[in-house]
C-alpha positions as CSV (number, residue, x, y, z in Angstrom):
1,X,0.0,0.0,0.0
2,X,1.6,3.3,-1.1
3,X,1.1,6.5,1.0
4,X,1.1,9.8,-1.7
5,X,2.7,13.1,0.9
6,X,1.0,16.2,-0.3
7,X,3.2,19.1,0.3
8,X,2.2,21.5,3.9
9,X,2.3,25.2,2.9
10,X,2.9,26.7,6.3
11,X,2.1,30.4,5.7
12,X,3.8,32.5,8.7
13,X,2.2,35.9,8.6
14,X,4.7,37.7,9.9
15,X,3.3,40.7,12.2
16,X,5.6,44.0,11.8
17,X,6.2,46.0,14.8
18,X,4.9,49.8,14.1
19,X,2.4,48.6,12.1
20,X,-1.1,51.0,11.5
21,X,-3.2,51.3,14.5
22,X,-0.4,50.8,17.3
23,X,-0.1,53.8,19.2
24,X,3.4,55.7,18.8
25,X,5.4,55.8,22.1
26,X,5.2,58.6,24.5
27,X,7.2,62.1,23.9
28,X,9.1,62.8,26.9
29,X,9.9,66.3,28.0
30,X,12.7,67.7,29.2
31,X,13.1,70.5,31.9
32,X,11.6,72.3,33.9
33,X,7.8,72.2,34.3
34,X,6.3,75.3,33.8
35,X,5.1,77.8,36.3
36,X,2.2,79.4,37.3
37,X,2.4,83.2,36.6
38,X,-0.3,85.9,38.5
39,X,-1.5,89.1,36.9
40,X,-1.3,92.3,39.2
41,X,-3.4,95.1,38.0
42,X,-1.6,98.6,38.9
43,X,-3.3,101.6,38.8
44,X,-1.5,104.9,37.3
45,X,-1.9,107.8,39.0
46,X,-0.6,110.8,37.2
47,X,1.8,112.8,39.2
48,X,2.5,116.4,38.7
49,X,5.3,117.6,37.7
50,X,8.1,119.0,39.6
51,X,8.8,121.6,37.5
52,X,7.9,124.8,38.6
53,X,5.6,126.3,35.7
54,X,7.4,130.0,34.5
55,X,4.8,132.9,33.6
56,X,6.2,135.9,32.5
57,X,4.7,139.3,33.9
58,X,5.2,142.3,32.6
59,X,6.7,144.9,34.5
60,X,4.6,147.6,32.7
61,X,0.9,145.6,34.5
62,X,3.0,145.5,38.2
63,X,1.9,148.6,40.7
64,X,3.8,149.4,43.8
65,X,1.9,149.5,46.6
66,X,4.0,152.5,48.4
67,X,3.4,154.4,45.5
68,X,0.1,154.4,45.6
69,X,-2.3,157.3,47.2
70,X,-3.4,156.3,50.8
71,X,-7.4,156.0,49.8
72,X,-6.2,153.3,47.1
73,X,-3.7,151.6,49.6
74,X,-6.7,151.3,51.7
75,X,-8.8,149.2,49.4
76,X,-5.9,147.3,48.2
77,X,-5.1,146.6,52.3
78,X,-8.4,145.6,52.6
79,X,-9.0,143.6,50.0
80,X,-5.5,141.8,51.0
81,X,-6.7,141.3,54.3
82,X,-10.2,139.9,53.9
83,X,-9.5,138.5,50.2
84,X,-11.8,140.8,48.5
85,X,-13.7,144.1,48.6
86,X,-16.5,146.1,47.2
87,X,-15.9,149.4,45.6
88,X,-17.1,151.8,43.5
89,X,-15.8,152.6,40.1
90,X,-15.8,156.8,41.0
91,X,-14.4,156.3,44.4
92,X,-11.0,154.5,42.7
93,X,-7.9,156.1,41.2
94,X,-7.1,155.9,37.7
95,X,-4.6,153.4,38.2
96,X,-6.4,151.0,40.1
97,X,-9.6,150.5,38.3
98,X,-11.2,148.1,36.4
99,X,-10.1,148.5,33.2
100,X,-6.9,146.8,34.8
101,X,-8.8,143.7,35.2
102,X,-5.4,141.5,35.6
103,X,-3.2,143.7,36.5
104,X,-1.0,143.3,39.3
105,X,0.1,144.8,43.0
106,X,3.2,144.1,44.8
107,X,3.0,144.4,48.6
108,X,5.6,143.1,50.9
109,X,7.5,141.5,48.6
110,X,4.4,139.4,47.4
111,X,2.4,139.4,44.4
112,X,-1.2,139.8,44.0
113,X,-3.4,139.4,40.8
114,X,-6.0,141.9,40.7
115,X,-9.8,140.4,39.6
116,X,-12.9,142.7,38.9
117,X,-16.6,141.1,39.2
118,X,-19.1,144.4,38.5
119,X,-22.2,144.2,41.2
120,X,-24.6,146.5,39.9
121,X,-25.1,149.9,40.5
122,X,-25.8,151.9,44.0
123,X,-27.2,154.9,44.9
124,X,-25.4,156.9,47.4
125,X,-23.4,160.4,48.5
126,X,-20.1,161.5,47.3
127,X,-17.2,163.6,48.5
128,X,-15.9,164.9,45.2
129,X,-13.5,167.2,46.2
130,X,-12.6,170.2,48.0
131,X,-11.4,173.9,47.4
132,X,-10.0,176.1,49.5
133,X,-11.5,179.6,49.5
134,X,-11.3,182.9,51.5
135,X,-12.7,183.4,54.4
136,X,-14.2,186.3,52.9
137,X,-16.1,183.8,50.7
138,X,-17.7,182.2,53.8
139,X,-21.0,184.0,54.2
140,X,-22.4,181.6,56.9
141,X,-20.5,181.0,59.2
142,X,-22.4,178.3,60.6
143,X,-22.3,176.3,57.6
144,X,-18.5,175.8,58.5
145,X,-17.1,172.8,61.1
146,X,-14.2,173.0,62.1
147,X,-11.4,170.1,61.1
148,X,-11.3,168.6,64.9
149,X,-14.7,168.6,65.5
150,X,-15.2,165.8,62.6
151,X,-15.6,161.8,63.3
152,X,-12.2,160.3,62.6
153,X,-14.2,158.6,59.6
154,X,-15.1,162.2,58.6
155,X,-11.6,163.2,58.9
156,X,-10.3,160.4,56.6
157,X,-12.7,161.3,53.8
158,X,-12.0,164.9,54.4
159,X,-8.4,164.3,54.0
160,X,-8.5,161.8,50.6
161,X,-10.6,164.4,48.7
162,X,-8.4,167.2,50.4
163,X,-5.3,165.6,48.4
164,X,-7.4,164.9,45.5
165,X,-9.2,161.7,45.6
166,X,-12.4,161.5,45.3
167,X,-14.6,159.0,48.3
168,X,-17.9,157.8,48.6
169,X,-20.2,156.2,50.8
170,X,-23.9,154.9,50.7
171,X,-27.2,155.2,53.0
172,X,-26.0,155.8,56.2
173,X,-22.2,156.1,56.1
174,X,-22.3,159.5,54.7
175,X,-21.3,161.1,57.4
176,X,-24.0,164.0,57.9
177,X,-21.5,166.6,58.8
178,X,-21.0,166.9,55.4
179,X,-24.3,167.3,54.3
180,X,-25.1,169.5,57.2
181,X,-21.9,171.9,56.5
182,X,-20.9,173.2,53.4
183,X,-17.4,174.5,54.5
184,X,-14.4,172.8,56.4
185,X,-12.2,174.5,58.7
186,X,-9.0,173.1,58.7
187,X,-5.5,174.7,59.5
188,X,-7.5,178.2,59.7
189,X,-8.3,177.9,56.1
190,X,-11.9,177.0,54.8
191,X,-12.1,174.5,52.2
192,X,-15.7,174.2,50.5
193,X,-17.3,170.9,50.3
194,X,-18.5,169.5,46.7
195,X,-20.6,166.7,47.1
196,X,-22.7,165.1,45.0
197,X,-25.0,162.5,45.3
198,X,-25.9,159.4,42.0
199,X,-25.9,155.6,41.3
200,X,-22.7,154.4,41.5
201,X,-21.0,151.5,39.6
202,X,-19.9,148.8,41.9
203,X,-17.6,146.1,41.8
204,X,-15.8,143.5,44.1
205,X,-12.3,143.6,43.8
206,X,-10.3,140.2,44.8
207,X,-6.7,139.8,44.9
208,X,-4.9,136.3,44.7
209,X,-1.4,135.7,45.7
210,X,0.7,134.6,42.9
């Protein structure tokens, strides 16, 4: 009895490593890990500047206060005292008015800026001025006061329109010496009284230290 051998095919699949599908092997890092950061928000505040900020004045808008008549140091003292004052455009010099809305005053070696706010307008009396007459032009006699016998208020105003200025006051400042007398007797010389009486421009008059 013959035995016939058929040939075995023994098919080896062969299975290749890295083949599609197989996951791909882990990256590794190196270093460090990284680190957490935190935000600050900082708020800017804007800070002035240092530098001293130069304005040029012109000499020609500076007044002196010593050279100025006595009634007009007296406002500008007042006003420099308290801030601010309120004036009437006829009872002020022509150098301190304001039409010099800006201008300034130096006073113990400090500068002030001169501001003008008008107020309206005011009835009241006025000293104009005075003029010295003759006795002989004194018909009344009685109508004269004699220098010493004035208020010391009196005697101020007396004395500013005396030298030239013109003063006013309203309602019941006026003194009523002078609209009881028409004459002054002052030094044994008469000096006639003009006053006047109107609405009055008025404005308040501040001055700032620069």
């Amino acid at each position: 009895m013959k035995f016939r051998f058929r040939p075995l095919c023994i098919v080896v699949l062969l299975v290749l490593a890295g083949c599609v599908g197989s996951p791909s092997p882990k990256a590794t890092t190196t270093g460090s890990p990284p680190t957490e950061t935190t935000t600050t928000l900082v708020t800017m505040t804007p800070t002035t500047s240092s530098t001293p900020t130069t304005t040029t004045i012109s000499q020609a808008k500076i007044l002196d206060y010593q050279n100025l008549e006595p009634p007009t140091r007296h406002i500008l003292r007042t006003a420099i005292e308290n801030g601010s004052v309120t004036v009437t455009r006829s009872n002020l010099s022509g150098r301190v008015s304001p039409d010099k809305d800006g201008w300034y005053v130096r006073h113990q070696g400090e500068l002030y800026k001169m501001s003008w706010e008008h107020q309206g307008f005011r009835g009241g009396y006025q000293l104009r001025n005075t003029t010295e007459v003759n006795a002989s032009a004194v018909n009344d006699a009685t109508a004269a006061i004699e220098y010493r016998n004035l208020s010391a208020y009196a005697q101020r105003m007396f004395d500013a329109a005396r030298m030239g200025g013109e003063t006013e006051t309203h309602g019941a400042k006026f003194p009523n010496q002078f609209l009881n007398n028409r004459y002054v007797k002052y030094q044994g010389e008469y000096y006639e009284l003009r006053t006047v009486v109107g609405d009055y421009a008025t404005y308040q008059l501040s001055l700032n230290k620069v």
